[in-house]
C-alpha positions, 0 to 999 in steps of 0.5 A: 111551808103553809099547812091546813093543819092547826091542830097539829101546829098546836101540837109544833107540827111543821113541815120544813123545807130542808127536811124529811118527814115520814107518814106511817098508817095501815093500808086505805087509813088515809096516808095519801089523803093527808099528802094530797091536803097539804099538796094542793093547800096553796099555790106552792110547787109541788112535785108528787110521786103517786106510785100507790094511786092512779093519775084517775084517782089523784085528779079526781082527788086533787080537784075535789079538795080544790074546789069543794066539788063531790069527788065522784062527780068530779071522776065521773066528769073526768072519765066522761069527758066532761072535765071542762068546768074544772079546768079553770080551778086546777090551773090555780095549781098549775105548778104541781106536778104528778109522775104515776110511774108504779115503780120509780127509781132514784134516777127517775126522781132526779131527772123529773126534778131536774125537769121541774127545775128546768120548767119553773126556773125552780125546785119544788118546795114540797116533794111527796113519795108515796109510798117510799117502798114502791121506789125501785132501788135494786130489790132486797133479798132477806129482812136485815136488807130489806131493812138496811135498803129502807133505811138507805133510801131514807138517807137518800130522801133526806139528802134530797131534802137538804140538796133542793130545799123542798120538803120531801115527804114519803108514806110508809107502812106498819107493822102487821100488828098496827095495819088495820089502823084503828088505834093509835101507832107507836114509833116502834110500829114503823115499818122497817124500825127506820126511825132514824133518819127521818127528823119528822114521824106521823102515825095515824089511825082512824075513827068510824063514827057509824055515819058514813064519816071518819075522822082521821088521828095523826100522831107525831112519834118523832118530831125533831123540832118540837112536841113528840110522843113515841106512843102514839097516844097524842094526836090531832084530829080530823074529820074527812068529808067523804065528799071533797076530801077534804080535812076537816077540823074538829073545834070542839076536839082540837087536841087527841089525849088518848087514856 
């Protein structure tokens, strides 16, 4: 799949379709913000399922990374009204697809990728699930079947991933101990310990350099097809343009080597 990534190519990162692969950071770190990224990178199907975030906050978002466009005034455009400047730009992407339900269930992505499929005369190359803990699939009563359920709908993920082709992509939580994501996170900090299924795992965490920047570390703790480090400590950096949201390489960082 075509990725604004480079540095995490340097460290063999790539997002294959056929696969599944897990994003796992603390709450607000910037999980969704690399989804989206490689989302709207390219003119690719694509089929979103934004759970966590609303259809306000994902298309101010996606047309700000479009267009270089300040991504409140693009959402000040948006809810006023005035939204018609950016029309032209999002039409570029007219084949990716968002559903905002808060709490999908399995039959639900399927029928809204039969309905992609049945629309372009394709299936998405690119599937995001964001987050994976908010599909709906019956409820779990104690820790060992909360576990066991993540764990099954990560097979199921995969499964879909190997059925359409797309790569399906899902976010996902840390453990407590990890959540305020200001170091880096180890393989044994997923949430769920469901490492298993998934062939590709990236952790991030996030830098403040006092100037109202950030500059997000993406770690690949499981990487079936290339370079890995389960400690979390091998990272590529990014600085997030609290403008466009854009992200950012950094040249003269274009590896993380953590002491």
């Amino acid at each position: 799949m075509p990725s604004p990534f480079t540095s995490l190519s340097k460290l063999e990162v790539e997002f294959r379709r056929g696969e599944f692969s897990l994003v796992v950071a603390g709450p607000g770190t910037g999980k969704s913000i690399i989804a989206a990224n490689l989302a709207t990178y390219g003119n690719i199907p694509g089929l979103y399922f934004s759970a966590d975030s609303t259809a306000a906050t994902q298309v101010s978002r996606a047309t700000a990374m479009i267009t270089g466009e300040d991504s409140k005034v693009v959402k000040a455009a948006l809810l006023s009204g005035n939204f018609e400047e950016y029309g032209k730009a999002l039409a570029e992407r007219w084949w990716l697809r968002f559903n905002f339900a808060s709490r999908p269930t399995p039959d639900e992505l399927e029928r809204d990728l039969l309905s992609f499929l049945e629309t372009f005369g394709c299936m998405p190359h690119l599937v995001c699930v964001d987050n994976v803990t908010n599909v709906d699939t019956g409820g779990a009563g104690d820790a060992d079947s909360y576990s066991f359920g993540l764990e099954s709908l990560c097979e199921y993920l995969s499964d879909m991933a190997r059925q359409t082709g797309a790569h399906v992509m899902g976010m996902h939580h840390t453990t407590g101990e990890w959540s305020d994501g200001l170091s880096p996170i180890p393989l044994s900090g997923v949430k769920g310990k469901i490492g298993r299924v998934p062939s590709l795992i990236l952790t991030v965490h996030k830098e403040i350099d006092g100037m109202n920047s950030r500059i997000l570390n993406i770690s690949p703790v499981k990487n079936r097809e290339g370079f890995e480090d389960s400690s979390g400590k091998t990272f590529a950096s990014y600085r997030l343009n609290r403008s466009s949201l854009r992200l950012e390489e950094l040249e003269e960082l274009p590896l993380g080597l953590a002491a």
